[in-house]
N, C-alpha and C positions, 0 to 999 in steps of 0.2 A: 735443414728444411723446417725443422718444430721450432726452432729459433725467428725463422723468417714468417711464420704465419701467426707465431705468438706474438710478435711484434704487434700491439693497439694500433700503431697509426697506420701500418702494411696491411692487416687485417681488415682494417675497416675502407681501406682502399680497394683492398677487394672483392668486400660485399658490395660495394658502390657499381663496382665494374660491372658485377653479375646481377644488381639490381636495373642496370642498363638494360632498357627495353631493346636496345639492338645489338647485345652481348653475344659471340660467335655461339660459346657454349649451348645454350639453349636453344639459338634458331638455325645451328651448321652442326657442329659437333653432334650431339646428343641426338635429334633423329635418325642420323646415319649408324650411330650406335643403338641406337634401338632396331632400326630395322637389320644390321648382321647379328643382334641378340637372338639366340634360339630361346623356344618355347620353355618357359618358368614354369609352368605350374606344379605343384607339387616339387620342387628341385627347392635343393640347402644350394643354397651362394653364400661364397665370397666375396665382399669388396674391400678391393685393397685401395686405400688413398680417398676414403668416403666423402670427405668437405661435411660439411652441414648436413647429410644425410638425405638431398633431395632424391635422388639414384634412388635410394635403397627402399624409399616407400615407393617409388614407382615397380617395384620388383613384386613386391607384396600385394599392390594393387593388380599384379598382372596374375598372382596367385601363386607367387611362391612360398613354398612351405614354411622356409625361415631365411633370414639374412644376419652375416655376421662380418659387420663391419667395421674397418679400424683405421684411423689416418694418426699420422705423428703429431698432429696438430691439439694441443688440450682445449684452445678456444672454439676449435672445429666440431670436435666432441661434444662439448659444452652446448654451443649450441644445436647440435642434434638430439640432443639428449633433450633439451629446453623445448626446441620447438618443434622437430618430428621424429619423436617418441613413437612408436606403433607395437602394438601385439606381434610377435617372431621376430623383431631387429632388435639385433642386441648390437650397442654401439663400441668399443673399446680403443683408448689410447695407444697407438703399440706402431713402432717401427718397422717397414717390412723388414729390415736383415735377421728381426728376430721372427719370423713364420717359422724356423725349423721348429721354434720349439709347440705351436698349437699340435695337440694329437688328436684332431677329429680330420676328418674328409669332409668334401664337397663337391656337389654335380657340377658347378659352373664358380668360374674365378673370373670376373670382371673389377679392371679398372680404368678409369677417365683421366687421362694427362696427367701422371703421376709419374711412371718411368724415365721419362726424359730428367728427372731427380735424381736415381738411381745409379751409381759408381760400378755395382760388377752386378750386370744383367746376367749372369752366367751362373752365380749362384741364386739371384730371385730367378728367374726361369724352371732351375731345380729344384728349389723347394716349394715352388708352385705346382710342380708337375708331382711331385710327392705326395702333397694333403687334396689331389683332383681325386675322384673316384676312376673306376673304369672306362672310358669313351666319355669321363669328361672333357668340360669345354674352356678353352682360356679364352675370351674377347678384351683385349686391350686399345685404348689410342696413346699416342704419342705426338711431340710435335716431333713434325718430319724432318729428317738428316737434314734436308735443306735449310731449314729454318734454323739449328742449333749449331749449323757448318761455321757459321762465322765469325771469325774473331772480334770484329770490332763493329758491326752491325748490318744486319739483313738488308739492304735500303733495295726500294722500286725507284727506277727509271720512269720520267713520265714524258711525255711529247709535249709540244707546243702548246696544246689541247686541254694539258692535264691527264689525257691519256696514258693507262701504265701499259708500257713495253717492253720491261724486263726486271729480271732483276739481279743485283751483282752478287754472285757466289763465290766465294773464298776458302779455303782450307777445309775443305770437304773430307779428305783422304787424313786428314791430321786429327785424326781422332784425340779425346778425353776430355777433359773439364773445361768448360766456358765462366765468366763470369758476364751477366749480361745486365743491362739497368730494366728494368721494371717494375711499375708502378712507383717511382723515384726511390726504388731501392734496389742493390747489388745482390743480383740471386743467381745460387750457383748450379750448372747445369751441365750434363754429362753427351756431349756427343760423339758420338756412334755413325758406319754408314748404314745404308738400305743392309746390305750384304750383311754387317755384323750382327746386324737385330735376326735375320731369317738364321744365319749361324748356328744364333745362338739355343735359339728355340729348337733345331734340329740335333744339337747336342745335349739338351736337357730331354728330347725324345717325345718332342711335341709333332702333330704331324699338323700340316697347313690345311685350311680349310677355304680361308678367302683372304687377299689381301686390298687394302682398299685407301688410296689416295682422293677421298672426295673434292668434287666441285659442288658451289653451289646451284640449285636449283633454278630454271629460269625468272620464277616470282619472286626469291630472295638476291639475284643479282637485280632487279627491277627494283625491291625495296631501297637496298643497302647498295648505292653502287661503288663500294670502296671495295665490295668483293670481288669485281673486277679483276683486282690483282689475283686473286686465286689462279685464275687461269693461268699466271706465268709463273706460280710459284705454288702448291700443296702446304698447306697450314702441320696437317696432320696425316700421321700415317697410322692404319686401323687394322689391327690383324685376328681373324677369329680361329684358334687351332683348338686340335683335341689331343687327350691323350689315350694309346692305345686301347684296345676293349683286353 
């Protein structure tokens, strides 16, 4: 994963993507994560898989006491470090397999489409639920089973119309590695079903709080109408748990 986003040409492909004024991220993803975010203020977070650090000043701006942030990416770093720097975020290069070794706690552990990367959710799950504090909170998304189910590609059915009507799913139940093309390059990716992700979080002693497959909103399927497909198929799957008091 630090190999595939240090890559200059991959890299710069996908600040292009998220420079895109009609990028999912920004105008689908991320307010649906903001709004199952609980209240920041005064709360130390976590963010695991930070990118550029947009996330993390929005934490700050909402009044969080501090944020400590880390993605395996060195250019990702780089520019967060470069361009949103803030007073309480502290940015760090670092791999999630290595979290056992941080010895602080934290009120809330958020991350943004980062797990669907991730090989054995079983032990990041556990050593997430380790550095939470009491009745903290884990908020993650993911790209959904569906989306990662298939071997050889996700593809929408459309009608006569152009209209999407479905879409072909395959090897659902055949869990582990994918290798998928995006943004003209081979990136590799871990799927899981609905059931293994809830699993897993119940055997690391998480307890559920909400789980959320969004659609988009009436004035962003009016915008954007390729969102359409949502409707037959969830982009992302969004879980916000806590751990015991």
């Amino acid at each position: 994963m630090g190999n595939l986003y240090d890559n200059p040409v991959f890299f710069q492909n996908y600040l292009d993507l998220r420079n895109d004024e009609e990028n999912y991220n920004d105008l689908f993803e991320q307010p649906h994560m903001m709004d199952m975010l609980p209240d920041v203020s005064g709360k130390r977070i976590l963010e695991l898989g930070c990118g550029y650090g947009a996330t993390s000043i929005k934490f700050i701006q909402a009044g969080a006491r501090s944020v400590y942030a880390f993605d395996i990416s060195e250019k990702m770093i780089h520019k967060a470090i470069t361009e949103n720097q803030r007073d309480r975020i502290e940015y760090h290069c670092m791999n999630m397999d290595d979290l056992h070794l941080l010895d602080q706690t934290w009120d809330i552990a958020f991350s943004s489409l980062a797990f669907h990367y991730i090989q054995d959710l079983d032990l990041l799950f556990t050593n997430i639920y380790r550095v939470l504090n009491p009745k903290g909170t884990l908020l993650f998304s993911m790209e959904h089973p569906i989306v990662t189910a298939a071997i050889k590609e996700c593809v929408c059915e459309f009608d006569a119309n152009r209209e999407p009507v479905y879409y072909k799913l395959d090897h659902y139940a055949d869990t582990g590695r994918r290798e998928v093309l995006w943004l003209d390059t081979t990136v590799i990716k871990y799927h899981r079903t609905v059931s293994d992700i809830i699993n897993s979080l119940i055997r690391a002693g998480f307890l559920i709080d909400e789980i959320r497959e969004p659609l988009p909103d009436p004035k962003l399927l009016q915008q954007i109408p390729r969102m359409h497909q949502e409707i037959h198929r969830p982009s992302y799957l969004m879980c916000r748990c806590h751990k015991a008091g």
